[in-house]
VOGU-3710 file (C-alpha; in Angstrom, 3 decimals, decimal comma):
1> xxxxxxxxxx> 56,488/171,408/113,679  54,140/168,605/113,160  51,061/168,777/114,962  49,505/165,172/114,854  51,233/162,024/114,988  49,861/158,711/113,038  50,386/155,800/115,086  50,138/151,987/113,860  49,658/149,342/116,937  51,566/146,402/115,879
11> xxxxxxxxxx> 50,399/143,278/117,578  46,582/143,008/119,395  47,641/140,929/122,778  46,760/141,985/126,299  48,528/145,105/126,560  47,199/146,525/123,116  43,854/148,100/124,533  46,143/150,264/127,190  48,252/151,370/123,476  45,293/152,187/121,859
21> xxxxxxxxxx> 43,497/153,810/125,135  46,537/155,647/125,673  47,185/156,896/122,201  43,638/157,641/121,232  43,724/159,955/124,928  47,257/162,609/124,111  46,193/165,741/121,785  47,520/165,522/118,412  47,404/161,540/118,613  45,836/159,248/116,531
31> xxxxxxxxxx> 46,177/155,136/115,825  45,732/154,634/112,171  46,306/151,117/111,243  46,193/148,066/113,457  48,332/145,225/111,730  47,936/141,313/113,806  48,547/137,819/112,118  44,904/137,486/113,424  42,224/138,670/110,824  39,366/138,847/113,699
41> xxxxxxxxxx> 41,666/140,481/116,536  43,191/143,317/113,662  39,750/144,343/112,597  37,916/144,772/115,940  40,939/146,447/117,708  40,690/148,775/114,302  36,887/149,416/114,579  37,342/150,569/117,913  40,317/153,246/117,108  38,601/154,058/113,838
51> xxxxxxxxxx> 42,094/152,869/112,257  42,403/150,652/109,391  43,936/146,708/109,999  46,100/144,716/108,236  47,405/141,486/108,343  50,349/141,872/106,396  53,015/143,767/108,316  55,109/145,360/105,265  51,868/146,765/103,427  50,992/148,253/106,668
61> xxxxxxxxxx> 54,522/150,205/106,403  53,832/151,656/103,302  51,110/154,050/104,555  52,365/157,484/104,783  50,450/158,676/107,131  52,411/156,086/110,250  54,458/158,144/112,216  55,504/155,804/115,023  54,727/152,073/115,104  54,057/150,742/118,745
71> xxxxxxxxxx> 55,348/147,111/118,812  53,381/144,925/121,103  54,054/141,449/119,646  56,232/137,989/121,401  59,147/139,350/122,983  60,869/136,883/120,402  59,716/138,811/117,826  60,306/142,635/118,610  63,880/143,220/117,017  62,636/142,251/113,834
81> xxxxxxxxxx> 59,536/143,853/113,613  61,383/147,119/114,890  63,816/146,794/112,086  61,563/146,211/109,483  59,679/149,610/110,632  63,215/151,806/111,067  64,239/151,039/107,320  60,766/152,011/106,075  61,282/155,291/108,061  58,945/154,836/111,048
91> xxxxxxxxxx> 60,133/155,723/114,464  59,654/153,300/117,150  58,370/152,248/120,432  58,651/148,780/121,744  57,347/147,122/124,707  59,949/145,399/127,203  61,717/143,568/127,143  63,194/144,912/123,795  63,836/141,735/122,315  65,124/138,734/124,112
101> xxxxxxxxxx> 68,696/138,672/122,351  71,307/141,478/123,463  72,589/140,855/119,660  69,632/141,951/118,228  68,992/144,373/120,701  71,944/145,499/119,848  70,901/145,703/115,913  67,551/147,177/116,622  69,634/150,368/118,291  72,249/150,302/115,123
111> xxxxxxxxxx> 69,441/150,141/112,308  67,128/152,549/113,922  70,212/155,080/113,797  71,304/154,491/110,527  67,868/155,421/109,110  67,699/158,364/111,470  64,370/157,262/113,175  63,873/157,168/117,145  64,181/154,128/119,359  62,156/153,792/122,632
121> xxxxxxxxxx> 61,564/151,344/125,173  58,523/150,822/127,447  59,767/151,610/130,659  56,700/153,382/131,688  57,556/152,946/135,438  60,473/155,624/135,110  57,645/158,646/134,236  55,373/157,586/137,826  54,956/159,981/140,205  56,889/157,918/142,825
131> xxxxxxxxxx> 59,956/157,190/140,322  60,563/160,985/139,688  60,712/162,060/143,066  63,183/158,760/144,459  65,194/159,462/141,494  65,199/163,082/141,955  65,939/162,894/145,650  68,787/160,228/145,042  71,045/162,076/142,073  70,377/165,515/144,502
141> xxxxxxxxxx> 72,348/163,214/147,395  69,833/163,070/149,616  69,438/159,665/150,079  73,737/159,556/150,823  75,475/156,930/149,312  73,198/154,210/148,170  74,430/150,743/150,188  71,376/148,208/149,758  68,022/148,020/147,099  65,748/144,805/147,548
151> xxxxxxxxxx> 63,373/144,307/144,837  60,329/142,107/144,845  57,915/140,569/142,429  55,731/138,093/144,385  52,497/137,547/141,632  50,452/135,147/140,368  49,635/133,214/137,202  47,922/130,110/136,646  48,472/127,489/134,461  45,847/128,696/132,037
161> xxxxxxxxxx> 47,613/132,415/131,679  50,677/129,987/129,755  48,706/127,337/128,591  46,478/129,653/126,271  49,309/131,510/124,236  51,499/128,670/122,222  54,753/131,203/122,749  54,223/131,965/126,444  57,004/130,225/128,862  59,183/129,146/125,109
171> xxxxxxxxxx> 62,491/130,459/125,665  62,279/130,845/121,692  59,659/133,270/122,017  60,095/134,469/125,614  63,187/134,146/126,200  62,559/133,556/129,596  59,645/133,648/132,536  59,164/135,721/135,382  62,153/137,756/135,548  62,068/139,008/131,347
181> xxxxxxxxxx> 58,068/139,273/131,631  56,493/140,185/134,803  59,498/141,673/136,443  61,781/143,575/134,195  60,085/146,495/135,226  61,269/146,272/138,962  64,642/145,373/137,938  64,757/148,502/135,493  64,395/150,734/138,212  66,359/148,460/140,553
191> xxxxxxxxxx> 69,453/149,382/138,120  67,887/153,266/137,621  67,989/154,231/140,900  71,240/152,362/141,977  73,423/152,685/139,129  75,568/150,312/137,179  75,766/146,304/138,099  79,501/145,026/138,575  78,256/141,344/138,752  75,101/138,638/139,906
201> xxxxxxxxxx> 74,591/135,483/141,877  71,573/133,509/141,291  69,381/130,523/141,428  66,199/129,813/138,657  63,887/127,275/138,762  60,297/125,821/137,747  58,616/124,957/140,582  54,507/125,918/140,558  54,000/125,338/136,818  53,842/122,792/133,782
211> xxxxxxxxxx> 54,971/122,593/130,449  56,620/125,781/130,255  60,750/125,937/129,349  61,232/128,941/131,676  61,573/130,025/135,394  58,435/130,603/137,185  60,552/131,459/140,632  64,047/133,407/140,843  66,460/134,298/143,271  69,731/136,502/143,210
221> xxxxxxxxxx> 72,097/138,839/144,581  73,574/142,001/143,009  76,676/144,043/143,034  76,756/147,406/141,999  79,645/149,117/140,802  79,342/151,650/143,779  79,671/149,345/145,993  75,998/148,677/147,008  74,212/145,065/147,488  71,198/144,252/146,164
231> xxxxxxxxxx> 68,474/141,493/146,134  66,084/140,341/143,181  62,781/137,947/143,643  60,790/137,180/141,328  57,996/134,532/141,053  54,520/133,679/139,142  53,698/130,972/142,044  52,726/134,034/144,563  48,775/132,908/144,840  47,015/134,832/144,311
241> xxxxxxxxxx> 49,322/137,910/143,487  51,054/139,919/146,036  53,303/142,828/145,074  55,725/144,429/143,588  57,924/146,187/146,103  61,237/147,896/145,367  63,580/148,762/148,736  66,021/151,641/148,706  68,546/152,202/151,615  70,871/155,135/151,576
251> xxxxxxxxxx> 72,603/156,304/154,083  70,682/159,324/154,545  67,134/157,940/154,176  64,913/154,810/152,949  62,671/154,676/151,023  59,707/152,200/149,756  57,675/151,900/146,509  55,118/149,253/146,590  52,279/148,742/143,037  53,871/151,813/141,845
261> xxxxxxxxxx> 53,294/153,752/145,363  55,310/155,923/147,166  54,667/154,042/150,844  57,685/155,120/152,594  60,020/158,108/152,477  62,578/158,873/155,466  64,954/161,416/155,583  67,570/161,546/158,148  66,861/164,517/160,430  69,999/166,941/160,333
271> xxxxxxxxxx> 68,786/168,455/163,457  67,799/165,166/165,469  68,855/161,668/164,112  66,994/159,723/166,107  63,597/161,547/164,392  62,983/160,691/160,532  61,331/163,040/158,086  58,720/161,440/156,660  58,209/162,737/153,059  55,938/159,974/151,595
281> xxxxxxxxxx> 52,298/160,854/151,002  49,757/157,881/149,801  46,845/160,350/149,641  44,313/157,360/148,317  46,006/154,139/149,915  43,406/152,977/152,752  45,281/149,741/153,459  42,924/147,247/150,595  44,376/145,097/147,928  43,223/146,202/144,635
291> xxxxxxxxxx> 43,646/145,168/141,118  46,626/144,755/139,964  48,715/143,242/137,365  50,193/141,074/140,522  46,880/139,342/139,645  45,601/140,081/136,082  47,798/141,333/133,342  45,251/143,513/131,436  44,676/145,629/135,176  46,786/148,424/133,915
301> xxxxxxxxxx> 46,999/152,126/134,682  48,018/153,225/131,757  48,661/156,486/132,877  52,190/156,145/132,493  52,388/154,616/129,446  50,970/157,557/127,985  53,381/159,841/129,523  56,371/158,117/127,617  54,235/158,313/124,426  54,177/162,320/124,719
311> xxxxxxxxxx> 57,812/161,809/125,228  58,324/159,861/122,483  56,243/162,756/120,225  58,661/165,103/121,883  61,901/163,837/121,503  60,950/163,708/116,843  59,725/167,547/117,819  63,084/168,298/118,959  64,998/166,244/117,660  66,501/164,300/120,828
321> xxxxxxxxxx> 66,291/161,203/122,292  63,789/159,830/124,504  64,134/159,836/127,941  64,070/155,716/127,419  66,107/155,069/124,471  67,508/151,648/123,007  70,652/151,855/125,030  68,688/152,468/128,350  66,450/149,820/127,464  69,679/147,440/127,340
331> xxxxxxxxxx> 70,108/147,570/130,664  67,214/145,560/132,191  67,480/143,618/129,535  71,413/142,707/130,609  70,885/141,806/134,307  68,390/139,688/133,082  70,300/137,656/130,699  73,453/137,668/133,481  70,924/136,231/136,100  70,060/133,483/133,743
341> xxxxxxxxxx> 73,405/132,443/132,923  74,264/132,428/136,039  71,448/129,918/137,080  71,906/128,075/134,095  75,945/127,948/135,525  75,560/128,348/139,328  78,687/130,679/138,976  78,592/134,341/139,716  78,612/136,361/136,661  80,299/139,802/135,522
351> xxxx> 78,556/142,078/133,610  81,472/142,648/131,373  80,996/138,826/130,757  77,851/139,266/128,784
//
């Protein structure tokens, strides 16, 4: 069984010092090579992991001692990169969206099991606290059947946050705005808790920002194969960053996860039904705002991320697949793509359709 793991960061943007934090914190962890485009930005994120850097991405794979490559490059950019590590025989973890084609989605999953290497997709939201329990409580039945989840990204970014980065708000790079980058982590556990999607309704637009190609505000509707409704906002114009707040009405109880938070957690009394059970417990939450990536995109807990990083050392331990894999990461990544069509159409859209 091996004992430590050799990770290689692959990309030194925003969300690279939560990798490397992360990483450098699990037992029988270490980051060994950095590789950016950037000389300056590969050698100091390497000086602080004590890792080595490189600047040119297929040397980098060479190195026998890389385990498990962490991709943190433009979205536009993740299929290939993840390729290019699966044939040299690295295992994989890529940050969402997975890439912003389903087609090469679709080829990162087929290469990565062809060379017999794990896939998995940062969906670090599913390991919190508050996302067990709701999705505990929901496949037990105690929610009942699930009729209605809302889900809400109201943050902020300013001009500057797209005007910096040449491939932020490209659809050739990002594929998209708000929806693919600030809130495909809502709408993954929008579709994890309720189930499958039968079909969308939506409107995009760009309405608070310049020069970009992609939607800083979204609206649309959701049917789920079950039977439920739902409701997805998303927006960057929210000054100056509100929440993220996911809604989940059963008809046995409600609950409410706001910045990752369990706020609200009713249970239908058996014994009285005009009396809820309150489950939820918010032991720290005294009511202030507090960093978040609402507001800044680097104010991370990383907590979670490092949970699905012990999974991912797991699942090549035992030979399984993570708990995130390349087909669950599809999934986001699909309701996504059907919202935008559907703006781009103004016609509902079927998932089958995509």
């Amino acid at each position: 069984m091996k004992k430590e793991f050799g990770f290689a960061i692959v990309g030194t943007g925003l969300i690279s010092a939560t990798h490397y934090e992360q990483i450098s914190a699990i037992e029988g962890a270490k980051v060994v090579a950095v590789y950016s485009r950037n000389e300056e930005k590969a050698k100091s994120l390497a000086e602080k992991a004590g890792a080595d850097w490189y600047t040119d991405y297929q040397e980098m794979l060479k190195r026998k001692e890389i385990d498990i490559v962490s991709i943190i490059t433009p979205s536009g950019t993740h299929a290939d990169m993840a390729i290019e590590a699966a044939r040299a025989g690295k295992h994989v973890i890529v940050e969402k969206p997975m890439d912003i084609s389903l087609e090469k989605a679709q080829q990162m999953i087929d290469v990565c099991r062809k060379h017999h290497v794990k896939l998995s997709v940062v969906s670090q939201h599913r390991f919190d606290p508050s996302s067990v329990k709701i999705k505990a409580d929901i496949d037990s039945g105690r929610f009942g059947k699930m009729v209605l989840r809302q889900a809400a990204v109201s943050w902020y970014r300013p001009q500057s946050y797209y005007d910096t980065s040449k491939w932020r708000g490209t659809l050739e790079m990002d594929g998209g705005g708000v929806l693919i980058n600030q809130a495909i982590h809502t709408i993954d556990l929008f579709q994890y808790f309720m189930g499958e999607v039968e079909s969308v309704y939506a409107h995009t637009a760009v309405l608070a920002h310049e020069r970009i190609e992609v939607e800083d505000v979204a609206v649309a509707t959701v049917k789920f194969k079950n039977g439920g409704l739902g409701t997805i906002v998303g927006t960057t114009a929210a000054y100056p960053g509100l929440s993220a707040r996911l809604e989940m009405i059963g008809t046995l109880g409600t609950a409410v996860i706001e910045n990752d938070q369990l706020m609200k957690h009713y249970l239908r009394n058996p014994n009285n039904e005009s009396e809820a059970i309150n489950l939820a417990s918010v032991e720290n939450y005294d009511g202030e705002d507090r960093e978040h990536t609402s507001v800044d995109p680097a104010a991370l807990d990383g907590a979670s991320h490092r949970l699905q990083f012990i999974d991912m050392m797991n699942a090549i331990r035992e030979d399984r697949e993570p708990l995130v894999n390349g087909e669950e990461g599809l999934k986001p990544l699909k309701i996504i793509l059907a919202i935008y069509q559907s703006g781009r159409t103004g016609q509902p859209v079927k998932m089958e359709d995509i």
